[in-house]
C-alpha positions as CSV (number, residue, x, y, z in Angstrom):
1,X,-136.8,144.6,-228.0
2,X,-137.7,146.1,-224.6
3,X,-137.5,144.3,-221.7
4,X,-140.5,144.6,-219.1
5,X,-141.2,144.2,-215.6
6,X,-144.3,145.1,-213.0
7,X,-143.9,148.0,-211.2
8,X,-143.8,148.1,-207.2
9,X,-147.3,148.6,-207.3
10,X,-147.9,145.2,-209.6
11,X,-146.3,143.6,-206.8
12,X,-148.1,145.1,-204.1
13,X,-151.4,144.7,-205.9
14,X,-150.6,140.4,-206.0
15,X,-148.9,140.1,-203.0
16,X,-151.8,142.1,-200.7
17,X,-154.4,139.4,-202.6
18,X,-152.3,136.4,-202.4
19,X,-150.3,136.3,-199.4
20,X,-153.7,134.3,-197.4
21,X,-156.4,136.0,-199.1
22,X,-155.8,134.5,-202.3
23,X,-157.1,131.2,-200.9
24,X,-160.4,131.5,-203.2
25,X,-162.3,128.9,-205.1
26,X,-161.9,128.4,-208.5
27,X,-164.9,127.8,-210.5
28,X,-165.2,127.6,-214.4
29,X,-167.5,129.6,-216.4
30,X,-169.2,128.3,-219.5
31,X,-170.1,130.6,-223.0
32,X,-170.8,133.6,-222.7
33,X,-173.5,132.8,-225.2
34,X,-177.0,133.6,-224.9
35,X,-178.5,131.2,-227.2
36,X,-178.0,133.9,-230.0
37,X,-175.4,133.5,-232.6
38,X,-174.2,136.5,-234.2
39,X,-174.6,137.2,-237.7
40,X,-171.8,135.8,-240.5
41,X,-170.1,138.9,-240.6
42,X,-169.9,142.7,-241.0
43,X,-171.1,143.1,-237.2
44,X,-170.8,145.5,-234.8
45,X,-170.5,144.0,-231.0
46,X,-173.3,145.4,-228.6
47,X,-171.0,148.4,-226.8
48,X,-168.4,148.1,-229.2
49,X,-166.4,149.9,-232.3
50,X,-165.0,146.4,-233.5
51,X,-165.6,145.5,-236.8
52,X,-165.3,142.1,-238.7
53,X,-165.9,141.6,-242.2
54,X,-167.8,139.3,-244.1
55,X,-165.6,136.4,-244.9
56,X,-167.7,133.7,-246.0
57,X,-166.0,131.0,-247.9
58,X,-162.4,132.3,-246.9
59,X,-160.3,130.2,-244.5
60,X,-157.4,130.7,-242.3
61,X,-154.8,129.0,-240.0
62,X,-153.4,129.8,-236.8
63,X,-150.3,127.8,-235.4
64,X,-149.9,127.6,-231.6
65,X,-148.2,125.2,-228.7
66,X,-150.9,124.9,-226.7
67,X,-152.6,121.6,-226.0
68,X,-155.1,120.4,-223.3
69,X,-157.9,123.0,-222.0
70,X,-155.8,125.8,-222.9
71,X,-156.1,124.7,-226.5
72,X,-159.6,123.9,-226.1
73,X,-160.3,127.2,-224.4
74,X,-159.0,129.2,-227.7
75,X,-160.6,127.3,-229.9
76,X,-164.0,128.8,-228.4
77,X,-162.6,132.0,-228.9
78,X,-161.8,131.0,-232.8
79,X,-165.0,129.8,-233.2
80,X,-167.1,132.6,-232.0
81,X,-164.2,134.7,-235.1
82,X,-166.0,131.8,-237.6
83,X,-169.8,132.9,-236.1
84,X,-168.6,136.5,-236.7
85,X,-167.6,136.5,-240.2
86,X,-168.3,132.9,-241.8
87,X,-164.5,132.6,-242.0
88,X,-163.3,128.9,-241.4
89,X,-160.5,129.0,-238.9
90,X,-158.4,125.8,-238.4
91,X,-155.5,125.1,-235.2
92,X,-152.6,123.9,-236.2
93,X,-151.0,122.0,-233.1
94,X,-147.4,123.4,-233.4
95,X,-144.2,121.9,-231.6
96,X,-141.9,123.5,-229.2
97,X,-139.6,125.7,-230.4
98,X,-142.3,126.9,-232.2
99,X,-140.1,128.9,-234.7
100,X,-138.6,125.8,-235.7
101,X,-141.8,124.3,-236.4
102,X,-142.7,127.5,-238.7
103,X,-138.9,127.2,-240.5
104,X,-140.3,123.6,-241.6
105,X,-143.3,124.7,-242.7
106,X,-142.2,128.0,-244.6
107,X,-139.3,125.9,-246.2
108,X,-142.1,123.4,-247.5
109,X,-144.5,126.3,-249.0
110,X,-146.9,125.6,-246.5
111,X,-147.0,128.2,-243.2
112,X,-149.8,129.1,-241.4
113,X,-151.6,131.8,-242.0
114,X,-151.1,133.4,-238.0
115,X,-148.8,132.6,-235.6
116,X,-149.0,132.6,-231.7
117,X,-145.1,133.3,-230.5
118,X,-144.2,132.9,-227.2
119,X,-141.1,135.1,-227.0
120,X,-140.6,138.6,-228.7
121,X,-137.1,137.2,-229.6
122,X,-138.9,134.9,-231.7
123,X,-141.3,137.4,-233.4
124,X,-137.8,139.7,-234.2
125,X,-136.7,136.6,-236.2
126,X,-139.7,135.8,-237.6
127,X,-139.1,139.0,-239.1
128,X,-135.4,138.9,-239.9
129,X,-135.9,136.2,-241.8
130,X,-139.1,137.9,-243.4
131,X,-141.8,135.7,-242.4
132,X,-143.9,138.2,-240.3
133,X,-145.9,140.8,-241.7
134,X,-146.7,144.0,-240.9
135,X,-150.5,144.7,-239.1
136,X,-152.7,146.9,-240.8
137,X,-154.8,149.7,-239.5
138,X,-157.7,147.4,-238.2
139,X,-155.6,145.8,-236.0
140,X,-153.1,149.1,-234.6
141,X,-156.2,150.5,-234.2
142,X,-157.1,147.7,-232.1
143,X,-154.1,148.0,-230.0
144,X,-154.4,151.8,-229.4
145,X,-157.7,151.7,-228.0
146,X,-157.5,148.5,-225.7
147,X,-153.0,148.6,-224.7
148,X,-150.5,150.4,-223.2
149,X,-147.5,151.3,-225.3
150,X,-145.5,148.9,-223.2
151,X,-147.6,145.8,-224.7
152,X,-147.8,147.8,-228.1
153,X,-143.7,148.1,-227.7
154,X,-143.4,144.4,-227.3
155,X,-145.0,143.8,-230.7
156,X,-142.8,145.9,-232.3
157,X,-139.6,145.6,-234.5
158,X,-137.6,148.6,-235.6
159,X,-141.1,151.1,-235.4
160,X,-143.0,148.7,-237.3
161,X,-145.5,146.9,-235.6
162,X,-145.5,142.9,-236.4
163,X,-147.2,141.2,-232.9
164,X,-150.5,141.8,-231.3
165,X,-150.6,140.1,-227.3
166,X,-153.3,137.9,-226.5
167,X,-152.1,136.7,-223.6
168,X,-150.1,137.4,-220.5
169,X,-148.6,135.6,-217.4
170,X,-147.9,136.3,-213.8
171,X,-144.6,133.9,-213.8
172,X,-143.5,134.3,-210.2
173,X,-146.2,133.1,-208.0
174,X,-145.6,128.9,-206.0
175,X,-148.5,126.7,-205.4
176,X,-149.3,124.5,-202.3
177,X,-151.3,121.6,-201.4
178,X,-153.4,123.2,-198.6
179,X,-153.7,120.1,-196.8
180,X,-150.0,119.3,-196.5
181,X,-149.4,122.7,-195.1
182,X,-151.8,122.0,-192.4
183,X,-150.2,118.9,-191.1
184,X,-146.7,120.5,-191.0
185,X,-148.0,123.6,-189.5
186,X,-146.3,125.5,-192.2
187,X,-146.7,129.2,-193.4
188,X,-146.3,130.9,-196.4
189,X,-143.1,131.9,-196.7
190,X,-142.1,135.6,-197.7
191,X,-138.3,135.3,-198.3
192,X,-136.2,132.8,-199.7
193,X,-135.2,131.7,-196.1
194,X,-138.3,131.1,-195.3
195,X,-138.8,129.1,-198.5
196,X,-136.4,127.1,-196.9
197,X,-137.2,126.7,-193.8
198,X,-140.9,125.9,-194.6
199,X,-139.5,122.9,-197.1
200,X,-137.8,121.4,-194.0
201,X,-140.8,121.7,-192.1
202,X,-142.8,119.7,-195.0
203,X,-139.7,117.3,-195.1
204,X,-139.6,116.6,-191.5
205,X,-143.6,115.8,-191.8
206,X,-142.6,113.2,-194.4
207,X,-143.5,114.4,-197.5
208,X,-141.5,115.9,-200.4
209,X,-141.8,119.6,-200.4
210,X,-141.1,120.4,-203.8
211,X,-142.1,119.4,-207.2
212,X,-140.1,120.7,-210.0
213,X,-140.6,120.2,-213.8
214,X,-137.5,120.4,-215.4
215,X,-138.1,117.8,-218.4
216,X,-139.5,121.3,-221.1
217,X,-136.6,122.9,-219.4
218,X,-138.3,126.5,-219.7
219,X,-139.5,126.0,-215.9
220,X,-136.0,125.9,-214.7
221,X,-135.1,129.3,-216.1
222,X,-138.1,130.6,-214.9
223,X,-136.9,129.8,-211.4
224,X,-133.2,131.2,-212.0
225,X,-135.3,134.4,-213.8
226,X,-137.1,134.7,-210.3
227,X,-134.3,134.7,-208.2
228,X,-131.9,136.6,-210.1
229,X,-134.5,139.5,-210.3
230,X,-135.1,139.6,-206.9
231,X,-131.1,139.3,-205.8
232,X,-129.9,140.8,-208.4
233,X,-132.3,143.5,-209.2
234,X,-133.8,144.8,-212.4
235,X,-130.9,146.8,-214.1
236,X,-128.4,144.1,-213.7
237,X,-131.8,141.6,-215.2
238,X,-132.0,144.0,-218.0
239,X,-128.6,143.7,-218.9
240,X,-128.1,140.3,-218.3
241,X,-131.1,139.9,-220.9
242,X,-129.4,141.9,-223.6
243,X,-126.2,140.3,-222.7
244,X,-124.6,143.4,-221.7
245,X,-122.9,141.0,-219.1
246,X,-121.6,137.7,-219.3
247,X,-123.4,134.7,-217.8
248,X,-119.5,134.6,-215.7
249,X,-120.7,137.6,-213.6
250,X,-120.9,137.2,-210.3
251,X,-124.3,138.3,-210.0
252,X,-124.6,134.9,-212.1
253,X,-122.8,132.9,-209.3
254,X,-124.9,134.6,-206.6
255,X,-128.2,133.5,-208.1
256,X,-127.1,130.0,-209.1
257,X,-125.5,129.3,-205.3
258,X,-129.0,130.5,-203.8
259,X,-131.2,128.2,-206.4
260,X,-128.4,125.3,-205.9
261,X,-129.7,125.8,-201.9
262,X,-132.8,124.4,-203.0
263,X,-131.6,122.2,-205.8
264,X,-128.9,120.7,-204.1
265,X,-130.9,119.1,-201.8
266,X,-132.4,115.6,-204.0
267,X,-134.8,114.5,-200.8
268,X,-136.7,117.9,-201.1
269,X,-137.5,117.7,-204.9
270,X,-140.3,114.6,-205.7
271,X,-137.9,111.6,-207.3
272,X,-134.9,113.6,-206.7
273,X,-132.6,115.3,-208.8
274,X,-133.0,112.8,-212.0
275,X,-136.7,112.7,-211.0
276,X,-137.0,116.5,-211.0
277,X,-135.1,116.5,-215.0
278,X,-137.7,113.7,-215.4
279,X,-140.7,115.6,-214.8
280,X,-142.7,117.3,-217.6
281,X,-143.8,120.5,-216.4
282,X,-148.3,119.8,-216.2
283,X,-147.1,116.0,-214.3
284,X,-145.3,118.7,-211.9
285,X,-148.3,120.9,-211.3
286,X,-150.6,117.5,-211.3
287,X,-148.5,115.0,-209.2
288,X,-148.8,118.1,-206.4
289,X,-152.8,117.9,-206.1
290,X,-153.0,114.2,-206.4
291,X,-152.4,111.7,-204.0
292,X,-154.6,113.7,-201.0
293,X,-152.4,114.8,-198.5
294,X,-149.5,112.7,-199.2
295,X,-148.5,114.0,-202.8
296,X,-145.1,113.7,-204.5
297,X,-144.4,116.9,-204.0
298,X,-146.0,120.0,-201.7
299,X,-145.0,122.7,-203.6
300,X,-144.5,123.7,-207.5
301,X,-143.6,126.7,-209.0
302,X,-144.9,128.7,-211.6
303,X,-147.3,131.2,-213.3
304,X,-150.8,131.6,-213.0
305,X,-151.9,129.5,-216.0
306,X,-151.0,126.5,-213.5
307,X,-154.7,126.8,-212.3
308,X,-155.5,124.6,-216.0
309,X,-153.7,122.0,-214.6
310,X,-155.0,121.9,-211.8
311,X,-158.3,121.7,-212.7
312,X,-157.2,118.5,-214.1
313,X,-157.4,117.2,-210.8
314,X,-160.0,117.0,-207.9
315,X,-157.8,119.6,-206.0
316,X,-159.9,122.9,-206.1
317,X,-158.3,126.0,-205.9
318,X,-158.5,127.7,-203.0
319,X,-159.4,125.2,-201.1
320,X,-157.1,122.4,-201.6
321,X,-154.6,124.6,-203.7
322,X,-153.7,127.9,-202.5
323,X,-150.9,129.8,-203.7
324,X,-148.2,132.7,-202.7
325,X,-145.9,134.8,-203.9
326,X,-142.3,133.8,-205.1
327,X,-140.4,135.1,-202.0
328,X,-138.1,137.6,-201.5
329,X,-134.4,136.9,-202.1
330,X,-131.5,138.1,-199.8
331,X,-132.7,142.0,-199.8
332,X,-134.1,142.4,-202.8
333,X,-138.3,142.6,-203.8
334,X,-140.2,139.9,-204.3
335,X,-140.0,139.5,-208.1
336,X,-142.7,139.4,-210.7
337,X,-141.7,138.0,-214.1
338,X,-143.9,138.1,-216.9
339,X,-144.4,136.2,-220.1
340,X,-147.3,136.6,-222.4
341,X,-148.1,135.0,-226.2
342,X,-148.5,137.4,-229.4
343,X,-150.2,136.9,-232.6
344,X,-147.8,137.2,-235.6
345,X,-149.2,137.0,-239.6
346,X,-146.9,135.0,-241.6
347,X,-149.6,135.0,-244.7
348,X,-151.2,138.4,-245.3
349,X,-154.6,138.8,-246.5
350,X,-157.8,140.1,-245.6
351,X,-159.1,137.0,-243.2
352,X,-155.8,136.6,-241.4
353,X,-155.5,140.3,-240.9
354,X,-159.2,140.2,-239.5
355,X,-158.7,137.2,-237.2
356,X,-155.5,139.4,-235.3
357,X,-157.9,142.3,-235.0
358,X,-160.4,139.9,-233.4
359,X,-157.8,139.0,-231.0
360,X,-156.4,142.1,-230.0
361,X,-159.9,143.1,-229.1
362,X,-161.3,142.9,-225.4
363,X,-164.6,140.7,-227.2
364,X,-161.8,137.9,-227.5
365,X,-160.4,138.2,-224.9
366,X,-163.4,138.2,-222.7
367,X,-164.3,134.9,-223.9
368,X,-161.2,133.1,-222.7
369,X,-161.3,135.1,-219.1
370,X,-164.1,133.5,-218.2
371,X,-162.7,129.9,-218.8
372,X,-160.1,130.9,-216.4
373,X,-156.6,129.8,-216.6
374,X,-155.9,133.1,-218.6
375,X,-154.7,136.8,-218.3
376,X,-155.4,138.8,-220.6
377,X,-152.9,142.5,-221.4
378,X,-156.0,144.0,-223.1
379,X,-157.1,146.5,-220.9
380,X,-160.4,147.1,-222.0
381,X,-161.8,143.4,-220.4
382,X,-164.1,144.4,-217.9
383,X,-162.3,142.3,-214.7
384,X,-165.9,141.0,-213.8
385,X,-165.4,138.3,-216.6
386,X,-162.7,136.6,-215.2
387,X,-164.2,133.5,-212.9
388,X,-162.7,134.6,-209.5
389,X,-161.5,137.7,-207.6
390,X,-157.8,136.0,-207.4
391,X,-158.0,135.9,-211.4
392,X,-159.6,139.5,-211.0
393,X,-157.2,140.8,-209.1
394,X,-153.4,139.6,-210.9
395,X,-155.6,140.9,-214.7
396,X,-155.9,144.1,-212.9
397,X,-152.2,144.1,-211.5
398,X,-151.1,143.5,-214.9
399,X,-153.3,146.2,-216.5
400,X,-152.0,148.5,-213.4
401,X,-148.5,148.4,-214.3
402,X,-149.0,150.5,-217.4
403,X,-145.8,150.4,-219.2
404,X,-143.2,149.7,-216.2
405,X,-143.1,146.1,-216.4
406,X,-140.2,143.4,-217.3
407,X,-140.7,140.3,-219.4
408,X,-139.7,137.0,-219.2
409,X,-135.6,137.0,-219.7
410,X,-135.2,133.7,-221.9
411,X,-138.0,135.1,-223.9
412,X,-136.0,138.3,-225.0
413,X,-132.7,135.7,-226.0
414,X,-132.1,134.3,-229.3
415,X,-134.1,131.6,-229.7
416,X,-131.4,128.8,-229.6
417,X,-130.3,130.4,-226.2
418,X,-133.5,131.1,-224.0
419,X,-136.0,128.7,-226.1
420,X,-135.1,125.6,-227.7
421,X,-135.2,121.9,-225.7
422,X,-132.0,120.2,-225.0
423,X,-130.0,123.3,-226.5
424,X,-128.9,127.0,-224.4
425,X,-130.2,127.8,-221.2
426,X,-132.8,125.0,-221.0
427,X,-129.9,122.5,-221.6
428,X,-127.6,123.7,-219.3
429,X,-130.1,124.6,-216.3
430,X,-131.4,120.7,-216.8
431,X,-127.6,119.5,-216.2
432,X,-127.7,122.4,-213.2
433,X,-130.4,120.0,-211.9
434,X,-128.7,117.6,-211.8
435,X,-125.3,118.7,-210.4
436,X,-125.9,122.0,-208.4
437,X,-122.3,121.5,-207.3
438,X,-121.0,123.2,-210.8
439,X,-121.8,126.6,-210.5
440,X,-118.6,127.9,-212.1
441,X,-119.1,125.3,-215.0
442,X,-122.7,126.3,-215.3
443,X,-121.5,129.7,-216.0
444,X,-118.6,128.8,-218.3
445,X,-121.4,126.9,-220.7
446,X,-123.9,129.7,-220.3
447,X,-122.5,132.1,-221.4
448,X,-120.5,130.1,-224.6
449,X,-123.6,129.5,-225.2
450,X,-125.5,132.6,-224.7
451,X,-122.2,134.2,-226.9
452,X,-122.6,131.8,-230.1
453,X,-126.7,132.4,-230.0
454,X,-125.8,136.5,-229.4
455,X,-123.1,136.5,-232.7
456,X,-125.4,134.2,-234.8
């Protein structure tokens, strides 16, 4: 599979709007329902060359890990799929490792009719082990029209194409309680020194600067993914990715001493180092907008889908929570990692083939943009539909980068490297955590690890 990454101009696009303009308010849309329900089926959108067929009586189910509002949120997208074409569509909550959860249920007769995969090394073995099918023409066609080949690319496995991408993620931005920043008389930082300095600042004002959730363990490579890409830089990410160098390179060691800068200190990260491993990732976004301005932690790190959980809490964005770009490392770029989820059929037939050509068109998308917490790849959602002009502008920094983009790194691994709790890259960044001190031994277990997963 391809690797992907913004281009310079992606990261122009979101630093220009975030670096202090990005401070806008958040505010959630309802429906975009007029009080008219469509007809069962067989429909042509107003504007569009989509078309659903009748599917009255059929049903179909679609497997995903999402929980809270972002589960909610795609359910209103499923059900304006059942208004469409009198399908029945049911969720299936899945677990984490989510192709582990399918394994179960293929090995007991039972799997879902669609799945939503997080990483494209999980849709290659979903089709190694022949549990994907192939899209048909309703739903390439679909993917012609509204992405670029680099999205297209990600959904396919040796020229077939198995995946259509619902979703995307700007994975590289930190948020900040507004309020806290204002009584230390900090700025947003640009490099990773500055990072530094303004977590002192926030120390010294006597609150924690950082909150880190490094309990789902898929946070913490996320923050090595970050800095490696900026210090590093993008070839030496790519190869690293396909493991065309060992996890004992020094550029390994380079990026693990500069996140062990951070890590290494336990009175900057809320409840320390064993309250950081502690911390499931939404209690890390939460605990930083709670609390007024003396929260357990300043800052947390991570992509732009934070903005659900924060609208779990009386912080309002842009206001109260503001948000910059990862900084720059050393000399490198500030980096922009992306991650995104893709719709894979594991049961063929005419309604589950139907319900991925739903999603792969912009109507779906459109419906979830104006929830918020969402980015869609599709680039035929009109921006306007997304709820504010910081949502508006990282969708069209995503759509902007065409096909020069990189994806998340421990998304492209084997599975039982880059995405499976208390196993790989997760395991071994949560003992990190907790002893930034063993860099070398970090990088001996990493890349045992990241061999066996490679081999297998």
């Amino acid at each position: 599979m391809r690797s992907t990454l913004r281009t310079r101009t992606f990261r122009k696009a979101v630093i220009a709007v975030t670096a202090g303009s990005l401070a806008l308010a958040l505010t959630s849309c309802g429906d975009d329902d007029d009080g008219k329900k469509p007809s069962g089926g067989g429909e042509k959108s107003s504007g569009s060359s989509l078309q659903l067929p009748k599917l009255n009586g059929e049903s179909v189910e679609i497997a995903a890990v999402w929980t809270g509002e972002e589960q909610k949120n795609f359910k209103q997208v499923l059900s304006e799929f059942e208004k469409r074409t009198g399908a029945k569509v049911t969720f299936v909550p899945a677990q984490d490792p989510i192709i582990n959860f399918l394994g179960s249920k293929v090995a007991g007769g039972a799997p879902p009719d669609v799945a939503m995969l997080p990483q494209p090394g999980a849709i290659k073995q979903a089709v190694d082990k022949k549990w994907a099918k192939p899209l048909g023409k309703e739903a390439k066609d679909q993917l012609a029209k509204n992405y670029s080949k680099g999205w297209q690319d990600l959904g396919t496995v040796d020229g077939t194409q198995y995946a259509a991408y619902y979703k995307a993620a700007n994975k590289s931005l930190v948020w900040y309680n507004a309020k806290v920043f204002e009584n230390a008389a900090a700025k947003e930082p640009k490099t990773w020194d500055e990072f530094l300095k303004t977590a002192q600042a926030i120390s010294d004002s006597g609150v924690t600067p950082v909150s880190v959730g490094g309990a789902d363990g898929w946070p913490l490579t996320d923050w090595f993914e970050n800095i490696y890409l900026s210090q590093a830089g993008p070839e030496k990410y790519d190869q690293l990715a396909k493991h065309e160098i060992k996890w004992t390179d020094p550029s390994v060691k380079d990026a693990l001493t500069t996140l062990a800068q951070l890590w290494g200190k336990s009175e900057f990260m809320a409840g320390g180092n064993k309250g950081a491993v502690g911390t499931e990732f939404t209690k890390s976004v939460e605990q930083t907008f709670t609390g007024g301005d003396q929260p357990k932690g300043a800052m947390v790190y991570e992509g732009d889908f934070a903005q659900v959980n924060i609208q779990q809490t009386k912080a309002k964005i842009g206001t109260d929570a503001k948000v910059f770009p990862f900084p720059a490392v050393g000399s490198g770029e500030p980096p922009v990692v992306s991650g995104g989820d893709a719709a894979v059929i594991l049961k063929d037939s005419k309604a589950s083939q139907a319900l991925v050509t739903w999603l792969a068109s912009p109507e779906a998308a459109t419906i979830q943009a104006k929830l918020g917490g969402y980015v869609s790849p599709n680039k035929n959602v009109d921006l306007s539909a997304y709820p504010n002009d910081v949502q508006r502008t990282i969708a069209k920094a995503v759509i902007d980068a065409g096909d020069d983009f990189r994806f998340d790194m421990s998304d492209q691994t084997p599975q039982a490297f880059g995405g499976t709790p208390g196993k790989g890259e997760w395991k071994a960044l949560q003992d990190f955590l907790m002893n930034p001190k063993d860099i070398a031994g970090t990088q001996r277990t990493l890349e045992a690890d990241a061999a066996k997963a490679y081999k297998d």
